[in-house]
C-alpha positions as CSV (number, residue, x, y, z in Angstrom):
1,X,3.0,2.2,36.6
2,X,4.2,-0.9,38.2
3,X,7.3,-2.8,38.8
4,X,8.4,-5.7,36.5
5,X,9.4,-8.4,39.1
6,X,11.6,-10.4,37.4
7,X,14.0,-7.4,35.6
8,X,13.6,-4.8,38.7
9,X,12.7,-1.9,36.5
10,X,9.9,0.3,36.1
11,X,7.4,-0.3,33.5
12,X,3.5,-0.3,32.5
13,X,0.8,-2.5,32.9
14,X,0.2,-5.9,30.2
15,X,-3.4,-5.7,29.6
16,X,-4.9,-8.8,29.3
17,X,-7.1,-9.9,26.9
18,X,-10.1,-11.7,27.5
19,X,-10.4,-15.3,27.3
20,X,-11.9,-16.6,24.1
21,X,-13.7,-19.5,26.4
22,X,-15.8,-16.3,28.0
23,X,-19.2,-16.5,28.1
24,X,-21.7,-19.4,27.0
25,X,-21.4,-21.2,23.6
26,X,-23.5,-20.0,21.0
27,X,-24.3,-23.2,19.5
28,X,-26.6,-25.8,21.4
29,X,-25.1,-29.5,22.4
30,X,-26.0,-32.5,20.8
31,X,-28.4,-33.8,23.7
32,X,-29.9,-30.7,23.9
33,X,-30.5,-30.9,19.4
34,X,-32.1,-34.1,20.2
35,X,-34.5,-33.0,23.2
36,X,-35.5,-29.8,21.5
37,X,-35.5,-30.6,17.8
38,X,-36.5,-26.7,17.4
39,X,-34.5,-23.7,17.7
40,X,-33.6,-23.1,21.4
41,X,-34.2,-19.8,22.7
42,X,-31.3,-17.8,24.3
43,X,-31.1,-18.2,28.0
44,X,-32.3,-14.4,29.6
45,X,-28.9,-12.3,30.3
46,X,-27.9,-12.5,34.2
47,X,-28.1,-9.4,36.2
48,X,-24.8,-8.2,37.2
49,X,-24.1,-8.6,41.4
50,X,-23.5,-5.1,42.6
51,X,-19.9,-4.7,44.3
52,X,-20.1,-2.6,47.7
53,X,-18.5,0.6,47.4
54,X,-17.0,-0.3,43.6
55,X,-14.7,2.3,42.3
56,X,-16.8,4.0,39.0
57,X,-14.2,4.5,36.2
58,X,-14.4,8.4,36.6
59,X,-13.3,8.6,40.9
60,X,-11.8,6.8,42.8
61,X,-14.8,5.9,44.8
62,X,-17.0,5.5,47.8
63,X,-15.2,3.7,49.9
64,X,-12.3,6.4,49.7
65,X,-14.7,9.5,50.8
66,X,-15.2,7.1,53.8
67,X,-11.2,6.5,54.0
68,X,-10.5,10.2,53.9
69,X,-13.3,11.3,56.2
70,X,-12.2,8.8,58.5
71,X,-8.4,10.0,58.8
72,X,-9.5,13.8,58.7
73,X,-11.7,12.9,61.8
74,X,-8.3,11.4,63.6
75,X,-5.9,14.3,62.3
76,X,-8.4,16.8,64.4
77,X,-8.5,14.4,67.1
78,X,-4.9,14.4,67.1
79,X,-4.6,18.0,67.4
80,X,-7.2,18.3,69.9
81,X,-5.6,15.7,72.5
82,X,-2.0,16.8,71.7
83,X,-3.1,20.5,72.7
84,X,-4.9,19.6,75.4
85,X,-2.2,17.0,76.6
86,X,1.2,19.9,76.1
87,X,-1.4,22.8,77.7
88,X,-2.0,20.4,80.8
89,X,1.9,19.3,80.8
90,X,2.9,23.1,81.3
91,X,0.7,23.7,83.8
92,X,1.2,20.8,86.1
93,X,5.3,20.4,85.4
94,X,6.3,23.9,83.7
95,X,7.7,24.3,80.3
96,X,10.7,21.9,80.8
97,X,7.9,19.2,82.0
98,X,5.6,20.0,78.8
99,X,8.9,19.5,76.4
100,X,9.7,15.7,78.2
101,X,5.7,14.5,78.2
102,X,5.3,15.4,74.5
103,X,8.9,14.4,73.6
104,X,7.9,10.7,75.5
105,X,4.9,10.4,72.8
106,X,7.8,10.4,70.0
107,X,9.8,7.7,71.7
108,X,7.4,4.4,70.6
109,X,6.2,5.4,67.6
110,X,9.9,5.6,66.4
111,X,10.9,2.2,68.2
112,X,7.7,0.5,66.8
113,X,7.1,1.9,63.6
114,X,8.3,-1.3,61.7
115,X,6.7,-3.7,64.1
116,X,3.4,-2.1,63.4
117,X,3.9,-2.4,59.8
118,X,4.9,-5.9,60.5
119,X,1.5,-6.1,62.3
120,X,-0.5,-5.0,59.3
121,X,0.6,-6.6,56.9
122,X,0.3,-10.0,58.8
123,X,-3.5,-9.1,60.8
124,X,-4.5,-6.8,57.7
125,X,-4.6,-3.0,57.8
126,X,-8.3,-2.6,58.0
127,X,-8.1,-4.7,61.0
128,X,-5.0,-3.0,62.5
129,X,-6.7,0.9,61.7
130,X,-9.9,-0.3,63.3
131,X,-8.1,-1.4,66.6
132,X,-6.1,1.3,66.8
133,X,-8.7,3.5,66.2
134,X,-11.1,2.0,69.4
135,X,-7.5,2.1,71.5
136,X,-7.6,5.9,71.1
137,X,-11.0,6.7,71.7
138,X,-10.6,4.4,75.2
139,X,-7.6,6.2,76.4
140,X,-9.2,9.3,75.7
141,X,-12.5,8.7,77.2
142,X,-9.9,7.4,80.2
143,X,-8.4,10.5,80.2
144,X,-11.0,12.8,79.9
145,X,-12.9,11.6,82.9
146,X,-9.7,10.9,85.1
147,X,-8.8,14.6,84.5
148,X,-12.2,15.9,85.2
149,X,-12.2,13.9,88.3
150,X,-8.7,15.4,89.6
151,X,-6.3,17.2,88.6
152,X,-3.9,15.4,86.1
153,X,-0.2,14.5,87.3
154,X,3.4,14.3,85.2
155,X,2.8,10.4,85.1
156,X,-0.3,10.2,83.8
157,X,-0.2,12.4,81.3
158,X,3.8,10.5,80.6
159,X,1.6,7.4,80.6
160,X,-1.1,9.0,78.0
161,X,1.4,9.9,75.9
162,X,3.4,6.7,75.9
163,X,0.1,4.8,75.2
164,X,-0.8,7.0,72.1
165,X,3.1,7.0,70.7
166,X,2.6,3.4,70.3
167,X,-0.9,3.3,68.8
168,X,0.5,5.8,66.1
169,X,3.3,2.9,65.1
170,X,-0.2,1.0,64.5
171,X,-2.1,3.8,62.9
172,X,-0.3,5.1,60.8
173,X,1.3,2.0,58.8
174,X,-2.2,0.7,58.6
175,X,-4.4,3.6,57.3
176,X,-1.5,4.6,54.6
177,X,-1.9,0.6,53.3
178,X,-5.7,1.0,52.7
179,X,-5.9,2.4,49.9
180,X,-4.7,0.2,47.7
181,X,-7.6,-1.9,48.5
182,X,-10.5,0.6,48.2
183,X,-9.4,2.2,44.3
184,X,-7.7,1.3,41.4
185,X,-4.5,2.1,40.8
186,X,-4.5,4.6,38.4
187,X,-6.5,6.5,40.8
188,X,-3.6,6.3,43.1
189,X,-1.9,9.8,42.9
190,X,-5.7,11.4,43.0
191,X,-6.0,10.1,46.6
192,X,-2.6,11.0,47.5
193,X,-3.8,14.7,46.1
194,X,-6.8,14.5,48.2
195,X,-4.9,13.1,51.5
196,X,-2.5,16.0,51.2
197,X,-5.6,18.3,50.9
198,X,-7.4,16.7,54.3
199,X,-4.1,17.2,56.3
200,X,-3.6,20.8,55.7
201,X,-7.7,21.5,56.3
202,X,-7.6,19.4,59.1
203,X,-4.8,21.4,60.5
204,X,-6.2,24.5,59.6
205,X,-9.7,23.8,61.0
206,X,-8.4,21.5,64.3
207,X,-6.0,24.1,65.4
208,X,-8.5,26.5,66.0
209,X,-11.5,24.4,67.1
210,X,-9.0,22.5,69.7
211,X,-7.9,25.8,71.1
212,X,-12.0,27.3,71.1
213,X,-12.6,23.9,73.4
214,X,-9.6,23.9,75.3
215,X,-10.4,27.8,76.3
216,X,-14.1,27.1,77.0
217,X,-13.9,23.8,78.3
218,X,-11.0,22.8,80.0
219,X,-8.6,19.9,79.3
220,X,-11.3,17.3,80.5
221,X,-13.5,19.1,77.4
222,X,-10.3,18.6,74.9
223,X,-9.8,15.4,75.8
224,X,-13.6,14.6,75.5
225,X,-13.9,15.8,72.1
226,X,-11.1,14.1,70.4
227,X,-12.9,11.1,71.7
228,X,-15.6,12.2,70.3
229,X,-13.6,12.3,66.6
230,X,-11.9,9.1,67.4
231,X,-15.2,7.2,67.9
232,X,-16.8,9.2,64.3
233,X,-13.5,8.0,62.8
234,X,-14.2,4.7,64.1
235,X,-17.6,4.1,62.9
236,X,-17.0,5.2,59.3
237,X,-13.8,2.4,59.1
238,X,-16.0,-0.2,60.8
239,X,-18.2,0.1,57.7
240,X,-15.5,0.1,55.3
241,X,-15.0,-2.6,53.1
242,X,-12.3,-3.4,51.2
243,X,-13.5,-3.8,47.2
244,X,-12.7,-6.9,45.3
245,X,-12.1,-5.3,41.9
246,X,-9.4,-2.9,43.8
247,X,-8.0,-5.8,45.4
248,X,-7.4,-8.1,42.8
249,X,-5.8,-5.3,40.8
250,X,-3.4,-4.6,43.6
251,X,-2.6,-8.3,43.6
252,X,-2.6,-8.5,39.6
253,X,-0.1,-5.8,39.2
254,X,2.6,-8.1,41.2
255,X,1.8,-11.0,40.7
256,X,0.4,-11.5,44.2
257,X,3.8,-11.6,45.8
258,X,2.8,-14.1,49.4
259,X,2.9,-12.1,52.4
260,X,5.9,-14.7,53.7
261,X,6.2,-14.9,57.5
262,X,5.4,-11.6,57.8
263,X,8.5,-10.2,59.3
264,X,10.1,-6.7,60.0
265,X,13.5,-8.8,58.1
266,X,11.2,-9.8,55.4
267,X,10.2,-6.4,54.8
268,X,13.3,-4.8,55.0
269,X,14.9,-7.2,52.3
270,X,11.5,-7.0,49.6
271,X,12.7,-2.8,49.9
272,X,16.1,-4.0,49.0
273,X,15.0,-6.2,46.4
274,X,13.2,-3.5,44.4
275,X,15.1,-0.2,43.4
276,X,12.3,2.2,42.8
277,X,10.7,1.4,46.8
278,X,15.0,2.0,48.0
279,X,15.8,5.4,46.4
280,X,12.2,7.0,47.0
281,X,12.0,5.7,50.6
282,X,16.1,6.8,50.8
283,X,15.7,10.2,48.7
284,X,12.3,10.7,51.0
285,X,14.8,10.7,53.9
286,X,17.2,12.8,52.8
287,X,14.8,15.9,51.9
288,X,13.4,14.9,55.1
289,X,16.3,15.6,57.1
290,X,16.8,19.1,55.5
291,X,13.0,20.2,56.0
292,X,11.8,19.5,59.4
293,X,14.4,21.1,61.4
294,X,14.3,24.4,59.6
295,X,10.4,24.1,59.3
296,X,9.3,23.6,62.6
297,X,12.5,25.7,64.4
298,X,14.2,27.3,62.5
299,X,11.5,29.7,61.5
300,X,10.8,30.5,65.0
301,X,14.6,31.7,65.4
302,X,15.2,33.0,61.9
303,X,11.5,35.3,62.4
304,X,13.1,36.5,65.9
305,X,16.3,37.1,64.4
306,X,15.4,39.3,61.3
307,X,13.1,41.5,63.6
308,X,9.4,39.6,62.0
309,X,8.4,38.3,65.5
310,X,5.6,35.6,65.6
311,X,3.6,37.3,63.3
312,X,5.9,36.5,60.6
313,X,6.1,32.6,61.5
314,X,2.4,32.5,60.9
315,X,2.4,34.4,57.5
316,X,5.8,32.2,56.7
317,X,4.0,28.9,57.3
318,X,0.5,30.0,55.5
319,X,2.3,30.7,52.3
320,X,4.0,27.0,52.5
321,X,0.9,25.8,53.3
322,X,-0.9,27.8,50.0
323,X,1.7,26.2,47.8
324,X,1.1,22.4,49.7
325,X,-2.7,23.1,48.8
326,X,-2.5,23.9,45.7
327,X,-0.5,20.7,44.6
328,X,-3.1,18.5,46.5
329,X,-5.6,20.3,44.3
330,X,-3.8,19.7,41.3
331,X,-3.0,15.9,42.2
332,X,-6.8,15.8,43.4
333,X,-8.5,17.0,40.3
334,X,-5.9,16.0,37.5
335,X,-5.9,12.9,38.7
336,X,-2.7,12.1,36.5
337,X,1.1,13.7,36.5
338,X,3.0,12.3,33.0
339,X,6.4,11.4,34.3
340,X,6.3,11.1,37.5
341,X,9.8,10.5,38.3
342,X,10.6,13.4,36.5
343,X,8.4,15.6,38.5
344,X,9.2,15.0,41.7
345,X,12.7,14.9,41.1
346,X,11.9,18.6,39.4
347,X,10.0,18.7,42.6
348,X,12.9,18.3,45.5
349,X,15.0,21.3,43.5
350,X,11.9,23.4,43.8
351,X,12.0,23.0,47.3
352,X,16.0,23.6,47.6
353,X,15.3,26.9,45.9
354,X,12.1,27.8,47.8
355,X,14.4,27.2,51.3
356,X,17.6,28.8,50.2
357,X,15.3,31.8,49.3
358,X,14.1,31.9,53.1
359,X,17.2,31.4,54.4
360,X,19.2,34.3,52.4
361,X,15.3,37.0,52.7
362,X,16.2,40.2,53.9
363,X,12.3,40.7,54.0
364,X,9.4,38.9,55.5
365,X,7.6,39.4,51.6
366,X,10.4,37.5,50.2
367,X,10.7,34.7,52.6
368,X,6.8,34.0,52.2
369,X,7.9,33.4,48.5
370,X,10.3,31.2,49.5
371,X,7.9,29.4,51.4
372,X,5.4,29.1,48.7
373,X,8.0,27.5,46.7
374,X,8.8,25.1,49.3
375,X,5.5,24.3,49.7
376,X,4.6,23.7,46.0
377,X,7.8,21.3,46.0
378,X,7.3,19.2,49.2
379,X,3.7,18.6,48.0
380,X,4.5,17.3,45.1
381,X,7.1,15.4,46.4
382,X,5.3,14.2,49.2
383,X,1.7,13.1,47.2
384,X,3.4,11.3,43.9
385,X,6.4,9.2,46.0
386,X,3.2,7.9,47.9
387,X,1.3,6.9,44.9
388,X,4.8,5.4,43.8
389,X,4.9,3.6,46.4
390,X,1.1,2.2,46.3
391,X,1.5,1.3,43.2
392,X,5.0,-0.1,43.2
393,X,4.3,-2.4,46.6
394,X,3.4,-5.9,46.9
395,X,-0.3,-5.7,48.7
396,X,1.3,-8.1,50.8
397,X,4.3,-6.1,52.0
398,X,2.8,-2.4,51.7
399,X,2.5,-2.5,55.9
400,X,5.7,-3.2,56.4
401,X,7.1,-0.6,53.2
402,X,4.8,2.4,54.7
403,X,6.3,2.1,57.8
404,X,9.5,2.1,56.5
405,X,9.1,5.3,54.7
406,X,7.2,7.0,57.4
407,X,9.9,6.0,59.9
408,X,11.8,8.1,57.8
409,X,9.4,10.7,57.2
410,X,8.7,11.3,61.3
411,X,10.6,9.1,63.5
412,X,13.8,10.7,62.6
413,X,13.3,14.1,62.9
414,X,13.6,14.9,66.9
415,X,17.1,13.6,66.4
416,X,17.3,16.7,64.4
417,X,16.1,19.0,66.8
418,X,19.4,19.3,68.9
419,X,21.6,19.5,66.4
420,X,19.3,22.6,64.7
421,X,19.6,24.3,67.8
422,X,23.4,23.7,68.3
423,X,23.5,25.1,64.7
424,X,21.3,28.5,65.2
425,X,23.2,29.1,68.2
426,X,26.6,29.3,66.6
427,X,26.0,30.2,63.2
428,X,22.9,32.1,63.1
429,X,19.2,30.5,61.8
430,X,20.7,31.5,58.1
431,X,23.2,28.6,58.7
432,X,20.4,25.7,59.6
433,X,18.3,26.9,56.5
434,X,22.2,26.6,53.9
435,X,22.2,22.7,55.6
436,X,18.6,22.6,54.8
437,X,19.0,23.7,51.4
438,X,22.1,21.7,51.0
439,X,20.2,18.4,52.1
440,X,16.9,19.3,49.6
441,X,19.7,19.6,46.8
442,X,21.6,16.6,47.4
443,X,18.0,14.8,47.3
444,X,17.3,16.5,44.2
445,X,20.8,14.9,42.9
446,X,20.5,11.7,43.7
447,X,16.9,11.7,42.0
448,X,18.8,12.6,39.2
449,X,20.8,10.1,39.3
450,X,19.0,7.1,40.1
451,X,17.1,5.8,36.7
452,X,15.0,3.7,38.4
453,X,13.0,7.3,40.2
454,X,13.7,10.0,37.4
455,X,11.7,7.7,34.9
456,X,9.2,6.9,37.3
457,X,5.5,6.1,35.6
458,X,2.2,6.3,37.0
459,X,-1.0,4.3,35.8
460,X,-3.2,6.7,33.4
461,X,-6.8,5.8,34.2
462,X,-8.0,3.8,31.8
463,X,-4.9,2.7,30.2
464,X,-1.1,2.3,31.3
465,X,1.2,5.6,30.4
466,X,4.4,4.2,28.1
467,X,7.5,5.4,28.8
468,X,8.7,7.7,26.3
């Protein structure tokens, strides 16, 4: 699938034929007839130069298994310095001094989310990741040694967190526009699946191992060791490359759109300019806005409030978690979802049913079914609008049209926070899952409306899908 530039609508992929002036001319020139009266004998065939890391027709290659290993190594190095960071906050300043040091991390990477997708798109991702990357693994090796020296105070751990909220605006922008120029595009939705698959292992193997160190170690050991996984996470994206045959299909599929002044302005007009990139980065918002309040709080209050305790917020958020797996394995090993558009609109009313089923469970059985469902929607959701958006993207503007969406995606939601609570306290938890569900359902609705979304394609590899 890609987006026809000059109409604004979704469409496939012209394959081009090949030139009829390819290759060398089977009959020989007139000066050569008359040096070599006798037949001349074919020139030996040229060996093929090998491409670093080029995507075989079956995967989407090398260079992605370093990608993915690369941001799993920096999602378990997240969790590992976050713990150690909120467990040293408590203990130095209390509870209400743990809530402002990790709410301080949030602040820059919602003020400078666009800039650092401004910043990527004009230095190049790879570049950006890369720095980023080396940025965290100093500030944790910093930290690790200035809290085994002394004990850590509120400021410096304020300052650690400040540092890291605005290497996230850089990271994140950067590593989600990489892809596009390590795989082919039909591929795209495959490493969405796969991405979706390393971020629930990665949380179900960091939380654990951060919490192992953190016990046995100290902070100094937590901090430490997410060094550690920043510097592995480094050294696989230093020898990343980005493959030519990816790249000049990225650029192809546009028509190599200039990358302009580079500018957060820029940016936000070429999103305006092209509906499908507006209502999945709008719709993205919406079902945003009804799933992280009730997801991370609400459970909390709506377990305590039906008698489940924390037992039940565990059990709750391993069956969403079961249903997000198993739609990064199907994305990851199908490869390929006919009508996309249609799915993940399909996809947000899963996820309205799966909450309103939580919210209305008189038992703990019920509302881990609810969950699954929730889970098996948001996947979905979450993996194809990415690949939409790969695909859709100007190369030169994905930076800029990443951040956007992710903006959406996490900068927004600790606005939502105090309002959830406002909500649980007067109405009951029920209430903040009915405004979830209400918000999932609206999203569903305006998929449904919007033409440009519900009939949404994605590339089939080896040849374009038609629209039916």
């Amino acid at each position: 699938m890609t987006v026809n530039r000059s109409s604004r609508t979704t469409g496939t992929t012209a394959t081009k034929s090949p030139s009829a002036s390819t290759g060398s001319s089977a009959c020989p020139s007139p000066t050569e007839t008359a040096a070599h009266p006798g037949p001349v004998a074919p020139a030996a065939p040229r060996k093929p130069v090998p491409v670093p890391d080029a995507p075989p027709a079956s995967g989407p290659g090398p260079a992605i298994t370093r990608w993915l290993g690369a941001f799993a190594a920096s999602l378990v190095g997240d969790q590992m310095w976050f713990l150690a960071l909120a467990w040293s906050a408590a203990e130095t300043a209390g509870p209400t001094g743990a809530g402002i040091v990790v709410t301080l991390g949030t602040v820059p990477r919602a003020l400078l989310m666009l800039l650092g997708g401004s910043i990527a798109d004009r230095f190049g991702a790879r570049r950006v990741v890369i720095g980023s990357v080396l940025v965290r693994f100093a500030v944790m090796a910093f930290a690790a040694a200035a809290v085994a020296l002394a004990a850590p105070g509120v400021a410096l751990l304020a300052a650690i967190a400040l540092v890291f909220g605005a290497v996230d605006a850089l990271f994140m922008p950067a590593i989600g526009a990489l892809p596009p120029t390590l795989t082919m595009p039909e591929h795209y939705a495959r490493v969405q699946g796969l991405r979706s698959l390393m971020t629930r292992l990665s949380a179900i193997a960091g939380a654990p191992a951060a919490g192992l160190v953190l016990a046995n170690g100290g902070v100094a050991a937590a901090f430490a060791a997410s060094a550690g996984l920043f510097a592995f996470s480094f050294l696989l994206l230093w020898r990343l490359r980005p493959v030519p045959a990816a790249v000049a299909a990225a650029d192809a599929k546009d028509g190599g759109v200039p990358p302009g002044d580079g500018s957060i302005r820029e940016g936000l007009r070429y999103v305006r300019s092209v509906p499908l990139l507006t209502w999945v980065i709008a719709v993205g918002i919406i079902s945003e806005l009804g799933f992280s309040a009730p997801m991370n709080l609400g459970l909390v209050l709506l377990s305590g409030d039906r008698g489940w305790g924390p037992g039940g917020v565990g059990l709750m958020l391993g069956a969403w978690g079961a249903g997000a797996v198993a739609t990064g394995l199907v994305l990851s090993v199908r490869g390929h979802v006919p009508h996309a558009g249609r799915v993940m609109t399909a996809a947000l009313g899963l996820g309205a049913v799966g909450m309103g089923v939580m919210g209305l469970a008189p038992t703990l059985p019920v509302a881990m079914a609810g969950a699954a469902v929730l889970g098996l929607g948001s996947g979905f959701w979450g993996g194809l609008s990415a690949a939409l958006i790969q695909t859709t993207a100007a190369r030169s503007m994905l930076g800029r049209v990443v951040a956007l969406q992710m903006l959406g995606a996490v900068g927004l939601v600790p606005v939502t926070y105090p309002l959830a609570g406002l909500l649980s306290d007067t109405a009951g938890p029920a209430a903040l899952f009915a405004v979830g569900t209400g918000l999932q359902a609206l999203a569903c609705a305006v998929a449904l409306c919007c033409a440009p979304l519900r009939t949404a394609l994605l590339e089939r590899p080896g040849r374009a899908e038609r629209a039916s």
